[in-house]
N, C-alpha and C positions, 0 to 999 in steps of 0.2 A: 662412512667408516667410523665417526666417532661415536657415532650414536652406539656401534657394536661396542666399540672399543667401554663405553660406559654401562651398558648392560654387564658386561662379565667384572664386572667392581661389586663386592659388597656392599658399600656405602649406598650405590644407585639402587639396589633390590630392597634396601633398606627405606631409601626414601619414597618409593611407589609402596611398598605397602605400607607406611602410615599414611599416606598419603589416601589410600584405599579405604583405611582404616579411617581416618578424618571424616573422608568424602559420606562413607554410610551411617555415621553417626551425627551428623549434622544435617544432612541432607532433609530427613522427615523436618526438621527444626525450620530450615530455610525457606520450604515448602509449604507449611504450614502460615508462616510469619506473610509471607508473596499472597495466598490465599486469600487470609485477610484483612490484608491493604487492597485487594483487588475487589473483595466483596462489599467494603465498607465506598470504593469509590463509587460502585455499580448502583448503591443504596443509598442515594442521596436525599434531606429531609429537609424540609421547607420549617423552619423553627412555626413557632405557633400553630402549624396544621392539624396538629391532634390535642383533646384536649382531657381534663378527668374533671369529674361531675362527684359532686357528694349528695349524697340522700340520708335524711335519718330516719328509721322506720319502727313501727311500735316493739315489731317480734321477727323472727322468721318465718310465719306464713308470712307476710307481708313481703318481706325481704325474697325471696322464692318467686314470691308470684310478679312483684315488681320484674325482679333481674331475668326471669325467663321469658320474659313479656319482653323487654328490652333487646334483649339476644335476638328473639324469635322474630321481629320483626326489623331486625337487622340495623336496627340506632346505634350500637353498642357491638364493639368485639367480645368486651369479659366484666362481670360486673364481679368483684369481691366481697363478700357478706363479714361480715369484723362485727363479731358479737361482743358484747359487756361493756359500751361505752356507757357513759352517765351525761345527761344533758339539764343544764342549770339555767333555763330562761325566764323572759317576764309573761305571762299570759295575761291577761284581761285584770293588771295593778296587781297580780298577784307572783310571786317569784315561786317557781315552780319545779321541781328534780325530777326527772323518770329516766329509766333504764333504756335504751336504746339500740339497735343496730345502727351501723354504717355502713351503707353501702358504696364503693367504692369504684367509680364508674371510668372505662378507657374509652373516647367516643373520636369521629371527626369533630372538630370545632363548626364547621358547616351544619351538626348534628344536634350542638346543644338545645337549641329552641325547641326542638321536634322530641327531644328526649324531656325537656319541663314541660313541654305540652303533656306527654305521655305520664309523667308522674302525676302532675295534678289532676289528670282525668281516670288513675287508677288508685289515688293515695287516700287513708281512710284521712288522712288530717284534714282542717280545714285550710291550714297554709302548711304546704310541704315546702319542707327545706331544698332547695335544688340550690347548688352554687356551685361556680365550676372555674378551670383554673387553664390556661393553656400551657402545653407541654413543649419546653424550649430544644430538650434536649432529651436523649434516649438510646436502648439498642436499636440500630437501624432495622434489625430485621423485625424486630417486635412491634416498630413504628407504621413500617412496610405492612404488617400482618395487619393492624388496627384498620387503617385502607384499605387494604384488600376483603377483610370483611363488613365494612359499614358501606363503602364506595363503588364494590367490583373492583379493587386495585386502583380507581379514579380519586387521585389527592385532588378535591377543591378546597 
């Protein structure tokens, strides 16, 4: 009887539709926020499991045929090509400048050897720069994709 007796109050019609009102403007907000708290627990990353790899290359042929080679035989999810660096080393007593790519390599850590093995057996230099760094931290799902394409989904 009271619950009637509170419906026929303006004040109660009042509060159920802000109340209404609240509910569908926040709701996408709340849902969304739950979503990815729940997907970021599902995608869990083992710190150091992925790692990035640098290569310096003369040009982009090189750069191209390294990173599709890379891709292609599944060492590497994504290699980045970053044209117009400058590289300032010592060659054979003598300090030397040339223009350079960077290649920019996302791999498993499981992966790196097999990806220096693969540069040195396709790199015009006689020592190819390969050096590589392990990934502590990241987006999970982008972590998740690296594994899924280098490993089948299998993080070792």
């Amino acid at each position: 009887m009271l619950l009637q007796d509170l419906r026929n109050k303006p004040a109660f019609s009042f509060l159920v539709i802000v109340f209404a009102g609240i509910s569908v403007y926040f709701m996408p907000v709340v849902l969304g926020v739950f979503r990815r708290v729940l997907s970021t627990m599902a995608e869990s990353y083992t710190s150091g499991a992925a790692s990035m790899a640098f290569v310096t290359v003369p040009n982009m042929d090189v750069a191209k045929k390294l990173s599709h080679g890379l891709v292609k035989e599944k060492l590497v999810a994504c290699v980045n090509i970053i044209p117009g660096i400058t590289s300032v080393y010592e060659w054979e007593d003598k300090v030397e400048e040339d223009g350079e790519l960077l290649l920019m390599i996302k791999t498993m850590t499981s992966k790196v050897d097999q990806v220096s093995d693969y540069v040195r057996k396709n790199h015009p230099y006689d020592v190819a720069e390969v050096i590589s760094s392990k990934i502590d931290n990241g987006n999970p799902p982008y972590l998740k994709w690296i594994a899924d394409v280098t490993m089948g989904g299998k993080q070792k």
